[in-house]
C-alpha positions as CSV (number, residue, x, y, z in Angstrom):
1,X,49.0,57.6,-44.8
2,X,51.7,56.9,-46.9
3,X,54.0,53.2,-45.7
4,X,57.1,55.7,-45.8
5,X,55.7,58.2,-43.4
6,X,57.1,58.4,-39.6
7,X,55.0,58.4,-36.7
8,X,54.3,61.2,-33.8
9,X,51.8,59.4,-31.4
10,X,49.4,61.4,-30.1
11,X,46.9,60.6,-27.2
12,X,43.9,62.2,-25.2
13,X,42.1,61.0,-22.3
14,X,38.3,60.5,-22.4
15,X,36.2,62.4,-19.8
16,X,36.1,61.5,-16.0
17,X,34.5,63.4,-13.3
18,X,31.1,63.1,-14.5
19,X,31.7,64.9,-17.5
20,X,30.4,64.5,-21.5
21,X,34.1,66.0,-22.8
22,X,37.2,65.6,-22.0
23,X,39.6,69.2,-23.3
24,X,42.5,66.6,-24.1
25,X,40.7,64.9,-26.7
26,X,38.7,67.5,-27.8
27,X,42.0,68.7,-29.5
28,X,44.2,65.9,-30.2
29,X,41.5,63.9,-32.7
30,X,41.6,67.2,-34.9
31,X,45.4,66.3,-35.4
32,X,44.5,62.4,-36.3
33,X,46.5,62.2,-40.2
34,X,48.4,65.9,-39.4
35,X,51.2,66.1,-41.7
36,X,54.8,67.6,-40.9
37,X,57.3,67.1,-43.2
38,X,58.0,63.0,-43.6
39,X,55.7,62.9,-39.9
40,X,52.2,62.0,-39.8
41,X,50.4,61.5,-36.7
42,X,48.5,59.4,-35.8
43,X,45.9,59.6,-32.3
44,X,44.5,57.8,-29.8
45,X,42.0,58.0,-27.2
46,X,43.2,56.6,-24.0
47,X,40.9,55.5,-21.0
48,X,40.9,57.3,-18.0
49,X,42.2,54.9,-15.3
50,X,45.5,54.2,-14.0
51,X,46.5,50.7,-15.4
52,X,44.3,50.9,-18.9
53,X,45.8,54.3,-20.0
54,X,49.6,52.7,-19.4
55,X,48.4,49.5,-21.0
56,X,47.2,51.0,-24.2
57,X,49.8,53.8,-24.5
58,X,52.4,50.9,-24.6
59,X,50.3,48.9,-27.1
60,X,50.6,52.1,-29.3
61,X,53.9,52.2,-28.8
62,X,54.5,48.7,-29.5
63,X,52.4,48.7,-32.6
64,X,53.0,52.2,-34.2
65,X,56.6,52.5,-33.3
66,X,56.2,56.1,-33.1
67,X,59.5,58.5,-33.1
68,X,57.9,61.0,-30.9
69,X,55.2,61.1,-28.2
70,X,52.8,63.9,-27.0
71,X,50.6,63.1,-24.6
72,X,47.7,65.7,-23.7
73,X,45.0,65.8,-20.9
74,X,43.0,68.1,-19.2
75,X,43.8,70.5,-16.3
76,X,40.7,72.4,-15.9
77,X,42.0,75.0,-13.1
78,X,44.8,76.0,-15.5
79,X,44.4,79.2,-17.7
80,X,47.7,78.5,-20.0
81,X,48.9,75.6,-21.8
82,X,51.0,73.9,-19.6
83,X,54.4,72.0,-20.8
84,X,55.4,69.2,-18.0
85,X,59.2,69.0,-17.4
86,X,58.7,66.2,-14.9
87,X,56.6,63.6,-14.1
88,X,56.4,62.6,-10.2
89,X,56.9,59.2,-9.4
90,X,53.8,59.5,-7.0
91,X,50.0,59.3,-7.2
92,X,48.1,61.6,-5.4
93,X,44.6,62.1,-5.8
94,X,41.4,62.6,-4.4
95,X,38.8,61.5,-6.4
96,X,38.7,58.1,-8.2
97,X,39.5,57.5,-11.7
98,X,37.1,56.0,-14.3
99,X,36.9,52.5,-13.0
100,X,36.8,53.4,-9.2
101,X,40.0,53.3,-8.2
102,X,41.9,55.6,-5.8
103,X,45.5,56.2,-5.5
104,X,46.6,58.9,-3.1
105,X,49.8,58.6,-1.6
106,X,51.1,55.8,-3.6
107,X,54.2,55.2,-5.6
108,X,53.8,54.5,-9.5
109,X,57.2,53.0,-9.1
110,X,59.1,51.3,-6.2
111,X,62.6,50.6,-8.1
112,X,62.1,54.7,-9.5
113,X,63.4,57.5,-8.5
114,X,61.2,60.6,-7.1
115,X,60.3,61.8,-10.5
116,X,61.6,61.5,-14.5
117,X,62.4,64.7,-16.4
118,X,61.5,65.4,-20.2
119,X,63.7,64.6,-22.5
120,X,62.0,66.5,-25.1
121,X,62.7,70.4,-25.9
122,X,60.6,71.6,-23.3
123,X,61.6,75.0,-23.8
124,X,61.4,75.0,-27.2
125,X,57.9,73.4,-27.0
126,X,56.9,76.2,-25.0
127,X,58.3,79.4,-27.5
128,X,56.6,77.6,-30.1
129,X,53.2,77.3,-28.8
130,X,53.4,81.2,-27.3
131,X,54.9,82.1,-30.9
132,X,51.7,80.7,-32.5
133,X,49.4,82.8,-30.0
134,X,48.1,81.2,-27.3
135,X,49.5,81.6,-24.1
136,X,52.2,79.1,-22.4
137,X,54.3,78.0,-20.1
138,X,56.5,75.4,-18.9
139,X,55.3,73.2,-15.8
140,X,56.9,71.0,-12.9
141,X,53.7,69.9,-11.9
142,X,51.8,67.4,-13.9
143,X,49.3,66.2,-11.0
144,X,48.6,63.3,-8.8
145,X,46.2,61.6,-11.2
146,X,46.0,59.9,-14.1
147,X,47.6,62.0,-16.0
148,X,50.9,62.3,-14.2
149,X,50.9,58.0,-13.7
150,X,50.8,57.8,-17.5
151,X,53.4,60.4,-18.0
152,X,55.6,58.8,-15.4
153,X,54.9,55.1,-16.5
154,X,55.6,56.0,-19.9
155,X,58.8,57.6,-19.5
156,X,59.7,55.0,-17.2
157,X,59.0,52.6,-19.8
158,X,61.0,54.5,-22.5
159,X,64.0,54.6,-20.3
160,X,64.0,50.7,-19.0
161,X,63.3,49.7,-23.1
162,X,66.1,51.6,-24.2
163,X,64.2,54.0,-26.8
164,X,65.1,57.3,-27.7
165,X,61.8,58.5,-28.2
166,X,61.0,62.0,-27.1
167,X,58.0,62.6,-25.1
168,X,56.1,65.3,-23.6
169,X,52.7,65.6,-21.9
170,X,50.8,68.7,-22.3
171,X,48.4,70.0,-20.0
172,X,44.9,71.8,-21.8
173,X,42.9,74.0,-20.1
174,X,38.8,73.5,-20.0
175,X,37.1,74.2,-23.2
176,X,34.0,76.7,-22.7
177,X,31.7,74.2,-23.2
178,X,32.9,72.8,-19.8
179,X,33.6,76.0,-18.1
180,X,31.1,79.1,-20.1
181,X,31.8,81.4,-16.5
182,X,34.9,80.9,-16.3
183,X,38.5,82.9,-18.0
184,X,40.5,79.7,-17.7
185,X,39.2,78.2,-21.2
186,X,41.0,77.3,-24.6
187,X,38.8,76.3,-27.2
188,X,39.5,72.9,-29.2
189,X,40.6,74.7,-32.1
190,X,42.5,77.1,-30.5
191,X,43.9,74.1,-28.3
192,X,44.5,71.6,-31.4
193,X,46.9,74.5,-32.5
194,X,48.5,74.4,-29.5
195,X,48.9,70.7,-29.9
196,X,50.2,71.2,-33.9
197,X,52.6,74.1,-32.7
198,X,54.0,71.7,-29.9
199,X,54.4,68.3,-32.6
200,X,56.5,70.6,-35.1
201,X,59.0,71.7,-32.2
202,X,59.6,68.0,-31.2
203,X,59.9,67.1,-34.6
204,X,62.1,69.8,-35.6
205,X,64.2,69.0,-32.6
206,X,63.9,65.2,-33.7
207,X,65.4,66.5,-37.1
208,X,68.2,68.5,-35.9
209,X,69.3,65.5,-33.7
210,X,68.9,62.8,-36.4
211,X,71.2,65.4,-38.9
212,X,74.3,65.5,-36.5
């Protein structure tokens, strides 16, 4: 990677539940050294538990000093690519994440409000994935699980350090290794050019706002 090139951070969750895949990462390592334009990204595989995740996503951040985020993870009962506009200030689950712990009914953040929007193109995010060919939509419900805690922590953590970093978490359907009976499936290529579609937007929107 060239010393001159920016950063778009890209991260996927490892499996949970039992499972030998995760959908999120699946997709985002075939984007590890993606080029667009003076953007390169670079990818990392986050642990699937509440604390970890958060810990290493603001390592990366701290280390990479990324200009854009775009976090991905698995929501196996979805059939579309799912764009979240908000991440809730709530966990809410019902199964335990990869170290044992359970969170249902418990605020991420006391000091917080309710939830965090986007400050990313959402909608743009969206046309652009549909525009490449697989099917989209924009979401206002990004889970109770770890997924949603590392959205809302990170944007959180974006606001309280000041940084002007767009991110975005995107939520993948089940690849059909993990779900062969079943029509809500994406492959990972098909999802990895979900993931590509979804970078250029932010970064053309990154562009635009840098050139005013």
């Amino acid at each position: 990677m060239s010393s001159a090139a920016r950063t778009i951070l890209i991260t996927g969750f490892e499996p949970f539940g039992g499972e030998t895949i995760n959908a999120s990462w699946e997709a985002a390592q075939r984007l590890d050294g993606w080029r667009n334009g003076d953007y390169a990204a670079v990818v990392r595989l986050l642990p699937c538990a509440y604390d970890a995740s958060v810990r290493e996503l603001v390592l990366a951040i701290e280390t990479l000093r990324p200009e854009a985020i775009l976090m991905t993870g698995q929501a196996a009962r979805r059939s579309v690519v799912c764009v979240e506009r908000f991440a809730h200030n709530l966990d809410a689950a019902w199964a335990p994440d990869n170290v044992g712990v359970l969170r249902r009914g418990i605020r991420i953040s006391r000091d917080a409000p309710d939830w965090l929007e986007a400050a990313a193109p959402v909608t743009a995010i969206v046309r652009a994935i549909k525009e490449a060919g697989i099917p989209a939509r924009a979401s206002t419900n990004a889970g109770g699980f770890v997924c949603n805690h590392l959205y809302f922590a990170a944007l959180e953590y974006l606001i309280r350090e000041r940084r002007a970093i767009p991110a975005i978490f995107v939520h993948l359907p089940a690849t059909p290794a993990q779900a062969p009976a079943n029509a809500r499936r994406l492959t990972a290529a098909k999802a990895a050019d979900a993931l590509r579609a979804a970078a250029a937007a932010m970064l053309a929107a990154a562009r635009e706002e840098g050139a005013q």
